[in-house]
C-alpha positions in Angstrom: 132.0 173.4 96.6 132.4 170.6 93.9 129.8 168.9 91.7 128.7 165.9 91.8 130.2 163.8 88.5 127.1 161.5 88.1 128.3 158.5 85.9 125.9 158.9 83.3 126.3 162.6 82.7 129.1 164.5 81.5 130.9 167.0 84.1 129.3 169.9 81.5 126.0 168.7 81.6 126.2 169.0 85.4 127.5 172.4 85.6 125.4 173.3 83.1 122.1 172.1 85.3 123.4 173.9 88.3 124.1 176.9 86.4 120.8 176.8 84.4 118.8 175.9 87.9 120.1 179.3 89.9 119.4 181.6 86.9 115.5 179.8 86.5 114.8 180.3 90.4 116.8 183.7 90.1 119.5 183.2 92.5 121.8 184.5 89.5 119.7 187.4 88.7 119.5 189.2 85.2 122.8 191.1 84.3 124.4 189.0 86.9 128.2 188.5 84.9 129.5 184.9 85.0 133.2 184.8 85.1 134.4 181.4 83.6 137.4 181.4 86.1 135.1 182.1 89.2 132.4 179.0 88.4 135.1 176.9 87.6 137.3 177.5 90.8 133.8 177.1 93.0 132.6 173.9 91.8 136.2 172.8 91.7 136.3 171.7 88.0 138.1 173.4 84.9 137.2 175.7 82.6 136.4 173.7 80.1 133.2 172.0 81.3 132.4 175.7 82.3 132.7 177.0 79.1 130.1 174.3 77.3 128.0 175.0 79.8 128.0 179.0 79.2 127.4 178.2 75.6 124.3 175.8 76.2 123.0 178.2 78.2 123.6 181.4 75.6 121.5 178.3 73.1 118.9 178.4 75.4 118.4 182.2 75.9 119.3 182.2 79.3 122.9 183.7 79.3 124.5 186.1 76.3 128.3 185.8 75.5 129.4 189.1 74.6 132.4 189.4 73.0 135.7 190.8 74.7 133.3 191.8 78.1 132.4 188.1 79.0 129.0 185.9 80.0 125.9 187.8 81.7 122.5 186.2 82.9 120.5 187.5 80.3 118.0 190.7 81.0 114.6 189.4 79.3 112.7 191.9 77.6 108.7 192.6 77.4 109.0 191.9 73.5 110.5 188.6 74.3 107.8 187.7 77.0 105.3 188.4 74.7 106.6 186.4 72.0 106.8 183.2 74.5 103.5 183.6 75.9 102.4 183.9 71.8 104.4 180.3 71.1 103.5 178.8 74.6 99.3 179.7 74.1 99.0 177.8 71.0 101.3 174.2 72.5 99.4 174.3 75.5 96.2 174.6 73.5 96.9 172.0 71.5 98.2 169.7 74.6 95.2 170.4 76.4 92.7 169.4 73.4 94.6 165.8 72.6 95.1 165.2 76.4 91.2 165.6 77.3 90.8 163.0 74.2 92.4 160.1 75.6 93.1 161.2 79.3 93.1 157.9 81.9 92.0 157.6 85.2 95.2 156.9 86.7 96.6 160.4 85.1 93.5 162.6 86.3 94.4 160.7 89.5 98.2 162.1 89.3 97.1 166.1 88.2 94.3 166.3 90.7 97.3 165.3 93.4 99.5 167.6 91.7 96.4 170.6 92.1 96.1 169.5 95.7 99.6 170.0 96.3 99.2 173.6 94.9 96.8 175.1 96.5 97.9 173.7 99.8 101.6 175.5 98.6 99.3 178.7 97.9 97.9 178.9 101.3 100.8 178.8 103.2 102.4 181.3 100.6 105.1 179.0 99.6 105.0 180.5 96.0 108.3 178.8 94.9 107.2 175.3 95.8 103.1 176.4 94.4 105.1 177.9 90.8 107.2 174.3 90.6 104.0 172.4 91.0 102.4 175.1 88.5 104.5 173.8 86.2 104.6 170.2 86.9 100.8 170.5 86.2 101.1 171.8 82.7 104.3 169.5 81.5 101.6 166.1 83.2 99.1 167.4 80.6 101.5 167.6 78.2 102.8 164.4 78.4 99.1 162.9 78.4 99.0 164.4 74.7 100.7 161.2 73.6 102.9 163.8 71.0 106.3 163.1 72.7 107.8 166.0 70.1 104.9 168.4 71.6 105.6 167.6 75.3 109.1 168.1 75.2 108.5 171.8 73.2 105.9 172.3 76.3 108.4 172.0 79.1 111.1 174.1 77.1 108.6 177.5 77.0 107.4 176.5 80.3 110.6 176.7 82.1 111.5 179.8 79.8 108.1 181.5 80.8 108.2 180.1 84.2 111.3 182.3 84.8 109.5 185.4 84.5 107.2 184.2 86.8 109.8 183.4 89.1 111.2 187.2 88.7 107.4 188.3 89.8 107.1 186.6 92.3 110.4 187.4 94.4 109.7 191.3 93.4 105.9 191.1 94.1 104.8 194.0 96.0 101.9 192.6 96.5 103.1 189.4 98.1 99.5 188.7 99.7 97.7 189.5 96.8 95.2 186.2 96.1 96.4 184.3 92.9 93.6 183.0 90.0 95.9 180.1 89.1 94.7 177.3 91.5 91.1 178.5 90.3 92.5 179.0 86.3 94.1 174.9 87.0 90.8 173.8 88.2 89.0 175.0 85.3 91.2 172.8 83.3 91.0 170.3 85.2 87.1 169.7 84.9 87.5 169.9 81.4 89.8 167.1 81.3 87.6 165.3 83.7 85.1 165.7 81.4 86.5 164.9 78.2 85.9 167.6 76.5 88.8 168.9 74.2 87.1 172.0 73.1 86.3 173.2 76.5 90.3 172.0 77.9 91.3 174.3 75.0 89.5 177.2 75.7 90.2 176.8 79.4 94.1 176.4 79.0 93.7 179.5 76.2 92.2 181.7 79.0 95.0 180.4 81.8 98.0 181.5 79.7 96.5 184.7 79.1 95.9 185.2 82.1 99.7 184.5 83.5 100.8 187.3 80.6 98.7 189.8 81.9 100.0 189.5 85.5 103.3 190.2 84.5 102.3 193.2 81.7 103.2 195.8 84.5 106.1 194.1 86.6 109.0 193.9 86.2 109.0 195.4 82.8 107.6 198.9 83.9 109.7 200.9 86.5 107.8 202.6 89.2 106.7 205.8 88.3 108.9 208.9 89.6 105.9 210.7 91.6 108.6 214.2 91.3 107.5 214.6 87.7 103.5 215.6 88.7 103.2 219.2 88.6 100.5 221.3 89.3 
């Protein structure tokens, strides 16, 4: 397989994309080890584009460089997910508040097709396509802010949260279990609709509380060993 040598981006910007993309969507899962030589040789390219890439992605949090043992996809912690949720409650807050202050028609137009497109995505349990759309939805509200420094701090915790919730939902044992979000979005939504920063706040408070309590229990706690009860 080779990559793709767009003539606007350098070769380690592109490897660093498709590494960055598998380890979001978890088809390099946590601990997964990255072997320099390996990537290279697959996307036909050398080690040197392979290398930047490993080290933007250790910047990011997603991969951790350990010295004389090599690159792994890096394991997130409960600690850590609590901290983003903590960082990513009080952007989207604030996002929510400026973007129901000076919201236009033609962007409620563009979220209520983007919330249409997700519950659709919800009902015929696509949940990769419904948690991209999920996202789309928060980084559109973002942008509608008008604080260009904000949106772009939105859509980096959203994609770092958004992995977690990626994690969920290909371990889910519950895979038919009815989802709040589409409900949670809506909520927003009307706030928006209605101008009302105040009540766009508090609704996209309550949301991102909510996604932090789905994952509390999974996949952070294992499954309880049933041959410890005793009588």
């Amino acid at each position: 397989m080779g990559v793709e040598n767009g003539r606007d981006k350098p070769l380690e910007e592109v490897v660093y994309e498709k590494l960055k993309n598998a380890i979001l969507t978890n088809k390099l899962p946590p601990n997964c080890q990255l072997v320099e030589r390996d990537i290279a040789r697959f996307l036909n390219v050398s080690r040197t584009p392979v290398r930047v890439a490993l080290r933007l992605l250790e910047r990011d949090g997603l991969v951790a460089i350990i010295p004389n043992r090599g690159a792994y996809v890096h394991q997130g912690t409960y600690d850590e997910l609590v901290a983003a949720f903590a960082v990513r409650l009080v952007l989207e807050r604030t996002s929510a508040g400026l973007a129901a202050s000076r919201i236009q028609e033609a962007q409620l137009a563009k979220l209520r097709r983007i919330l249409e497109a997700e519950r659709k995505a919800y009902e015929e349990g696509d949940r990769v396509e419904a948690y991209r759309l999920g996202a789309t939805f928060h980084n559109t509200i973002a942008e509608v802010s008008g604080n260009q420094y904000l949106a772009q701090y939105v859509q980096d915790i959203v994609e770092k949260t958004e992995r977690y919730n990626i994690f969920y939902m290909l371990n889910d044992p519950h895979p038919s279990y009815r989802f709040a979000t589409p409900d949670e979005h809506e909520r927003i939504m009307t706030a928006l609709e209605k101008r009302d920063p105040s009540e766009a706040e508090d609704a996209m408070a309550s949301h991102v509380r909510s996604m932090q309590l789905q994952l509390k229990v999974f996949p952070f706690c294992p499954p309880a060993d049933l041959s410890q009860i005793t009588d």
